[in-house]
N, C-alpha and C positions, 0 to 999 in steps of 0.2 A: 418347397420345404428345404430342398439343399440349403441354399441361400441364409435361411434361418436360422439352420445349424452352424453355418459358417460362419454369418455373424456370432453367433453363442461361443464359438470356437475361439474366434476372434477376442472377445471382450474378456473372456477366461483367460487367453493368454497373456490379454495385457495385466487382468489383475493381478496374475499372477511375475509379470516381472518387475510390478510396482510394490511388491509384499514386503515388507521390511521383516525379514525372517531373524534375523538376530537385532535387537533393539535395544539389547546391553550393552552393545558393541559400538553404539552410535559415539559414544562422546569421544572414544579413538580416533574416530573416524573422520570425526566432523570436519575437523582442518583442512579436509579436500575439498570441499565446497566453495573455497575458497583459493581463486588461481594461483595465489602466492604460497598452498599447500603443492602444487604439483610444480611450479618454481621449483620451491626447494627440493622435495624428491627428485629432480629433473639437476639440481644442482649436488645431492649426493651419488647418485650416477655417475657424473660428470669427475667428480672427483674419483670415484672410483676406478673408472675408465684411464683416468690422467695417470693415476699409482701403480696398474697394473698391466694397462695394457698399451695408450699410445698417450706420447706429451699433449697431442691435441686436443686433450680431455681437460687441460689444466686450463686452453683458452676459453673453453667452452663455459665452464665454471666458470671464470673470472665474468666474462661477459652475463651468466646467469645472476653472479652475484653483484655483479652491477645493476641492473635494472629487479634485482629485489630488494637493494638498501635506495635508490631513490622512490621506488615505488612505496614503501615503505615509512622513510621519514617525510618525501614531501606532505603525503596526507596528514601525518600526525600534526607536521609544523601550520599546514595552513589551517588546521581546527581549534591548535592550542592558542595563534597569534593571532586574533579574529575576537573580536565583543561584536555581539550580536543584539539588537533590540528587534522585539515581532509584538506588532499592536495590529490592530481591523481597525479601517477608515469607518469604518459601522459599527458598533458596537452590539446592536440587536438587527438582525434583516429576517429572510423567508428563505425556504429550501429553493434551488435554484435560483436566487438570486444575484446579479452579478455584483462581483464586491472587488478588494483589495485589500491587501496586506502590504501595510507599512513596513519594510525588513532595513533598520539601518548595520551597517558593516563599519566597523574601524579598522583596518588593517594593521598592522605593526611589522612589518615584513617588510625590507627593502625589495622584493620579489613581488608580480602580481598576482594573483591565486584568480586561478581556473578554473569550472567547473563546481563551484560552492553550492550546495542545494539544502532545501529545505526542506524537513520531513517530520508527518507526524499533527501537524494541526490541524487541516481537513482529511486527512486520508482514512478512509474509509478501511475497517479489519475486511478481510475477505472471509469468503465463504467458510461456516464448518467445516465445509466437505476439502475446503482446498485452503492450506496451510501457505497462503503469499506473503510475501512483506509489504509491507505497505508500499505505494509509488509516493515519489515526492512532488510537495506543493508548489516547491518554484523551483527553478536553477539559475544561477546568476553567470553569464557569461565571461564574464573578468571585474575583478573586482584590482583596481591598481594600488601600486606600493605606495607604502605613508599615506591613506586617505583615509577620510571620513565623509561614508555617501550612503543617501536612503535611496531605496529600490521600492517602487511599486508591482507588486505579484498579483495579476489578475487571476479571483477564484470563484468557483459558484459549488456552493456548499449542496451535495445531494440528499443529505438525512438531517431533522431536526434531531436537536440536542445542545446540549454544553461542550464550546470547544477552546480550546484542545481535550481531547478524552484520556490522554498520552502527553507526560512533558515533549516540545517537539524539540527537534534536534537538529543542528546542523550538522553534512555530511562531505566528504569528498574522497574523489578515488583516483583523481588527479596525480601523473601523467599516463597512468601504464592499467588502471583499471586492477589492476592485480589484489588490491586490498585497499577496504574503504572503513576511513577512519570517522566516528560518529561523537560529538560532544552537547552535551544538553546548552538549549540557549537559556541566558541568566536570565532575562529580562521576558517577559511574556504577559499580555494582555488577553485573557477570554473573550467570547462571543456567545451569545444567544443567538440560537438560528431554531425559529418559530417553523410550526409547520405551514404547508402550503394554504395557501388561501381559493379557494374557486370562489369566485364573487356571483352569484345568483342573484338573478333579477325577477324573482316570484312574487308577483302580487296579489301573495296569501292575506286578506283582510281576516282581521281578529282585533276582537272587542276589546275596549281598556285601555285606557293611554295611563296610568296614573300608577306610580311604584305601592304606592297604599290597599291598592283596589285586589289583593290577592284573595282567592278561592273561588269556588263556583257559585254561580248564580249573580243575580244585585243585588246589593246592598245597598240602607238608605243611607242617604249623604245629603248636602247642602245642594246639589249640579245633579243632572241626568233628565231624564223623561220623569213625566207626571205621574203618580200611581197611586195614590188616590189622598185621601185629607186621614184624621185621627185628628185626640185628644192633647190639646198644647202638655209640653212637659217643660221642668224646669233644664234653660239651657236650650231651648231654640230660639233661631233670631225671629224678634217681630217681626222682620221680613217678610218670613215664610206664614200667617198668619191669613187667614181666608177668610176675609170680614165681612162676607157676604153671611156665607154659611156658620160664621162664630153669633152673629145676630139673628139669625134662624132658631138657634138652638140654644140660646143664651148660655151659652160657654166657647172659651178660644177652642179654636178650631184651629189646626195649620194643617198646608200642603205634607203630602210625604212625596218625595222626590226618593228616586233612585239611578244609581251609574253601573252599567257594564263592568265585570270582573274580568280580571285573567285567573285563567289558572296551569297552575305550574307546572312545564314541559320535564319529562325527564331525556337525558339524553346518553344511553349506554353504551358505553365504548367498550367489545371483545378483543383482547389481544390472543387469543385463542390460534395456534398456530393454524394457515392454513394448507393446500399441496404443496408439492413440487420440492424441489431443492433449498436450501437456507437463503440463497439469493434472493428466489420467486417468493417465500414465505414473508421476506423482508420487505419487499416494496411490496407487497399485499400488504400487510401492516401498517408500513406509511400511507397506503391510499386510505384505507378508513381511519387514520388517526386524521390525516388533511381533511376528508367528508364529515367527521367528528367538530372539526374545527368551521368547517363553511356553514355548517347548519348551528353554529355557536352563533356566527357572525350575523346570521339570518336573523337566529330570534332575539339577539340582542341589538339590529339594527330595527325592527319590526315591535320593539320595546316590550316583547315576551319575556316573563319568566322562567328561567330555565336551569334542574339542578344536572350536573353533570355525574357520569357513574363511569367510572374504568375498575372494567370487570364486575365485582360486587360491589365495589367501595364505592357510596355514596360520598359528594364530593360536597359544599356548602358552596356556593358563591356571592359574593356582596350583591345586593341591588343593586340599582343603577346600570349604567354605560361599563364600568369597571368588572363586570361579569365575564365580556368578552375577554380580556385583557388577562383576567384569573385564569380565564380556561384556556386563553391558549399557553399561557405559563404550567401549565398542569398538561394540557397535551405535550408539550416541548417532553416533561421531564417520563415522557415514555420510553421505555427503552426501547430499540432499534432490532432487538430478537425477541418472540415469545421464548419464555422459560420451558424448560422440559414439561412440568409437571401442568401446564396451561394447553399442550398439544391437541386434548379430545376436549377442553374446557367448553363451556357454555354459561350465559347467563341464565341463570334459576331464577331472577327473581321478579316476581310478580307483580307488576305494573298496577298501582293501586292509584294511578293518575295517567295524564297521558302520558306516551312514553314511544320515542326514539333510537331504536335497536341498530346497531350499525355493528355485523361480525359475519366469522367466514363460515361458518356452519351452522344448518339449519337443527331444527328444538330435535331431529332425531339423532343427531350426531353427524350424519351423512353429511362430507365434505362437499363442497363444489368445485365448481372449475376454479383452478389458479388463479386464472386472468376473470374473476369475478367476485362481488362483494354483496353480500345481503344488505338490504337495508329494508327496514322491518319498521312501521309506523302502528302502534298498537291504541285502542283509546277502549277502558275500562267499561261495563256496564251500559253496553249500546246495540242491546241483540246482538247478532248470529250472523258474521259474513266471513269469507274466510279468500283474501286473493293473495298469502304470505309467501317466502319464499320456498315453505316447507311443503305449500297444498294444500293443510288441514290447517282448521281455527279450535278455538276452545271456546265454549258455553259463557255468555255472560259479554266476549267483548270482541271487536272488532279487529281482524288484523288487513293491515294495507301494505303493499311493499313487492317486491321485485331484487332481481340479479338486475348490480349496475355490473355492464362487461366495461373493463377498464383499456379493453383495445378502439372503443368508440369515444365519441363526446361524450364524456363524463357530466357538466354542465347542465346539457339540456337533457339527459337520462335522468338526473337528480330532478332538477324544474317539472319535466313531466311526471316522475314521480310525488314530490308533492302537492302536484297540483290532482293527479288523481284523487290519493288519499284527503284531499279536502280539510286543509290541514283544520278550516272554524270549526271543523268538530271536536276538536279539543278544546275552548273555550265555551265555557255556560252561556 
């Protein structure tokens, strides 16, 4: 119990000499954050010292204010004399993906600039909780006098989105570190960076090859299995025309032929905050927007129908192969933090087709583990079973699903969870 206390003692003291007790005060202040604020104070001193009490105050100065006018103008000049161009050799890739950025430099400086860096195109904001600057994308080791050279920047993008989020900027702080001078680059090229892809190899069979063949049950068509004959109408082919049985009965007779349906998957994306810290909360997010996206790629490789939902918004997507393509362009444009007001959220709405739950909180609110993600397979109107992640089912339909824990193979957790839930029960 000591121990406990004295941790609690511990943490209280720190918070308390991290408290920023006057906050009004800050934009005084702020210049000290900055080496070349305690420079100069260090160089009013110094003068001080020199007027009042020993001449060797005056060397001291001199030499302070020497290395705070280089420190000072060389940054400015090598940000001012510098044309910058920043394109992606990619223009659309995947989260962690390895890429590069094009960075060309013109120099205009008979002097080489040191230390040039790049900030602001992939860098990630930090935590709510923890107020960083961003780190930079590249840094360019010397860039020599009078030239014109491209640099390739090796990057691997961790969050999908639209980038730059942030004009980026070049920076340097070149020779003394003391003050870093920042100018926006003229010239900038975006990126599309899609979320992750997990490629599953589930051989879920489901009926229906044909983009026409939407809703439940068969329907009759020209193609399928036999099901039995009927009265000729105007508008069938002679083809189909059963001359055995139309001379039986002295009137045409034809086959009725029928083809296997699909019918159409919903697929629910929660951004619903879930535990832990803003970090933990974010790559939670990312993993079920990426599983939101694998099980896109599944049903639209596997030629299912499938509408997509983030949060309550029902989404439309074209037929066809172009489905996929829609929905990951519509996962991309998630944002990277749940909103305050989505914290306790949950999806309400009730699965009146099959339907694809993928969020961090189970139907009673009750969070779960950080390092875990619901994914919830629901199919309408099929009796009474209930293996979801909450424990309880509802009257009328079927819930399938499990904690995928995201410290395992995500992969074969997904695969075997499909392959539980048996996904042909959601086709007629």
């Amino acid at each position: 119990m000591n121990f406990i206390h004295l941790g609690r003692l511990v943490d209280r003291i720190y918070a308390l000499s991290n408290r920023d007790f006057c906050p009004w005060a800050n934009r005084y202040v702020y210049w000290l954050k900055e080496p070349v604020g305690w420079f100069a104070l260090a160089l009013v001193a110094s003068l001080l010292v020199g007027a009042f009490l020993s001449p060797l105050g005056w060397s001291v100065a001199a030499g302070l204010a020497t290395v705070i006018v280089l420190g000072l103008s060389f940054p400015w000049l090598a940000t001012r004399c510098v044309r910058c161009k920043l394109r992606p050799v990619d223009f659309e890739l995947r989260e962690r993906q390895d890429t590069f950025l094009s960075f060309s430099v013109t120099n205009y400086l008979p002097l080489p600039i040191t230390g040039l860096r790049i900030e602001g195109y992939f860098s990630q904001m930090g935590d709510a909780e923890d107020d960083r600057q961003a780190q930079a994308d590249g840094v360019l080791g010397l860039v020599p006098a009078f030239s014109r050279a491209t640099y390739r920047l090796p990057l691997c993008p961790e969050y999908r989105g639209h980038y730059p989020t942030v004009p980026p900027k070049i920076a340097c702080s070149f020779p003394f570190g003391i003050w870093t001078a920042r100018i926006g680059v003229e010239d900038v090229v975006p990126v599309l960076v899609r979320p992750l892809y997990i490629p599953l190899q589930s051989d879920v069979e489901r009926v229906g090859s044909k983009w026409s063949d939407h809703g439940p049950g068969n329907r009759p068509c020209k193609h399928g299995e036999f099901q039995g004959v009927r009265d000729f109408r105007d508008g069938d082919s002679l083809k189909s025309i059963h001359w055995a049985q139309s001379a039986r009965n002295e009137r045409l007779v034809v086959c009725e032929r029928g083809g296997p349906q699909q019918e159409t998957i919903n697929v629910q994306l929660s951004t619903a905050r879930s535990l832990g810290t803003a970090r933990c909360a974010r790559e939670n997010l990312a993993w079920r927007v990426r599983l939101a996206a694998s099980v896109s790629e599944l049903l639209s490789a596997r030629h299912i129908p499938f509408r997509l939902w983030i949060d309550d918004q029902p989404i439309c997507l074209p037929p066809g192969p172009h489905a996929s393509r829609r929905a990951r362009d519509l996962l991309s444009d998630v944002p990277l933090d749940s909103s305050p007001e989505k914290l306790q959220a949950t999806s309400h709405v009730e699965p009146s087709m099959p339907t694809i739950r993928i969020h961090a909180w189970d139907e009673n609110g009750r969070p779960h583990r950080e390092q875990t993600i619901c994914f919830e397979l629901i199919t309408p109107g099929r009796g009474f079973r209930s293996t979801d992640c909450s424990g309880r089912g509802e009257s009328g339909r079927v819930h399938n699903g499990g904690l995928i824990d995201l410290d395992q193979d995500i992969a074969s957790q997904l695969e075997q969870l499909l392959m539980e839930a048996d996904l042909a029960n959601f086709a007629a």
